[in-house]
C-alpha positions in Angstrom: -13.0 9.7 8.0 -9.6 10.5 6.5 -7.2 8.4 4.9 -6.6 4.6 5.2 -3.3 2.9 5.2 -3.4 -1.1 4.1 -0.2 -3.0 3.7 0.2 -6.4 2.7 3.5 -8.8 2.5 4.5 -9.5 -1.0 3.8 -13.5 -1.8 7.0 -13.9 -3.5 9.0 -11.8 -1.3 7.4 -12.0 2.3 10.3 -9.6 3.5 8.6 -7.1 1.7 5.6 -4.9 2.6 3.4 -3.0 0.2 1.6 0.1 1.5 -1.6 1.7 0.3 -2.9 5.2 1.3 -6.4 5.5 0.3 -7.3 9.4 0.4 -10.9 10.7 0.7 -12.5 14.3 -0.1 -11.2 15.5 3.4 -7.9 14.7 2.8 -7.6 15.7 -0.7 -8.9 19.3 0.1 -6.3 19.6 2.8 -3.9 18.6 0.1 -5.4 21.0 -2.1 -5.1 24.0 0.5 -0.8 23.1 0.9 -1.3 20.7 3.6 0.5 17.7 3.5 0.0 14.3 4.9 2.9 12.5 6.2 3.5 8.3 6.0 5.8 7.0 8.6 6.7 4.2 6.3 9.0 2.5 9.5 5.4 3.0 12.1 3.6 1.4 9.7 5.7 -1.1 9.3 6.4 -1.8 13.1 2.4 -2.0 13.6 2.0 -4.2 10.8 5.3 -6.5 12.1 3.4 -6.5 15.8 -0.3 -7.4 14.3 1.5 -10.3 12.1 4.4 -11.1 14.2 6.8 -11.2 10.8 9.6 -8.9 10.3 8.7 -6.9 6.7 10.2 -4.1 5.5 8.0 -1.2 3.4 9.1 -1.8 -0.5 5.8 0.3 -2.1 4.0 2.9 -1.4 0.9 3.6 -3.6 -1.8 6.6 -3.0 -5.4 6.0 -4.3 -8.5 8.7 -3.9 -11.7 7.0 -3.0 -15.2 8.3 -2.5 -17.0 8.2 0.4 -19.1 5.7 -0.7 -15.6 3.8 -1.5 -14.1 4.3 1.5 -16.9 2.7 3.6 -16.4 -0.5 1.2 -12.9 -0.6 1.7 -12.7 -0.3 5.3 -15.9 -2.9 5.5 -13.6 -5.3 3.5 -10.7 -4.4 6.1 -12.6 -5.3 8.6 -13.6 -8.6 7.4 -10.0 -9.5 7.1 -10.3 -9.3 2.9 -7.5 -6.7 2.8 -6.2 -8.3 -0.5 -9.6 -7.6 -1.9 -10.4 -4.0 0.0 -6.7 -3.2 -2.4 -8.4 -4.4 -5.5 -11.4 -2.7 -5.0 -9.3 0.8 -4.7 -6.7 0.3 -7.5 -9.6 -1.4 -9.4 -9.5 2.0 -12.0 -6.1 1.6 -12.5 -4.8 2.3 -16.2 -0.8 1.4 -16.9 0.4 4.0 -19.6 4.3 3.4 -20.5 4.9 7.2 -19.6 3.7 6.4 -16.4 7.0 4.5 -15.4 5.0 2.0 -13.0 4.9 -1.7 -12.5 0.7 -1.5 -13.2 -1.6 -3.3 -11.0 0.2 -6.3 -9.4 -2.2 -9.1 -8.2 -1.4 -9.0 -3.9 -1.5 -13.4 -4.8 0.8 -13.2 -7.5 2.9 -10.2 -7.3 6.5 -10.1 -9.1 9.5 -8.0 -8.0 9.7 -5.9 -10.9 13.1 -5.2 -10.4 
């Protein structure tokens, strides 16, 4: 299938657009063989701008792994318009360690600027 991009506007900041890459096995081996994969973080924006008729600008950008089994649920949630949840279900392993140096999982309803 690939990888999946979701973005979603920040509820506190709605100038501000988080971005997701979800990456499957297909991906991952590419990776794995020196092959990067390449985010146009100002296309992404400029789709997701058009779709929502706003005027965001990229602020995150996160990369999950998901199964395929995973990445069918994800994009089924997509599709229903449950982004906010599709996000949840891929970050839903996500451990904050302080060595990390990351905000954690941030709620898409309640997110804080952490800076």
């Amino acid at each position: 299938m690939g990888a999946v991009i979701l973005t979603v506007v920040r509820s506190d900041s709605p100038e501000w657009l988080d971005v997701l890459v979800v990456v499957d096995d297909e991906s991952l081996d590419r990776m794995k063989q020196r092959d990067p994969f390449e985010v146009d973080l100002a296309s992404v924006a400029n789709r997701h701008n058009a779709r929502h008729r706003s005027q965001c600008y990229p602020r995150s950008l996160g990369v999950v792994w998901a199964s395929a089994e995973d990445l069918g649920t994800i994009v089924a949630l997509t599709k229903q318009g449950k982004v906010s949840a599709a996000i949840a279900y891929a970050c839903r392993g996500w451990e904050k360690k302080p060595e990390d140096h990351d905000a954690g999982p941030v709620s898409v309803r309640d997110a804080k600027d952490p800076s």
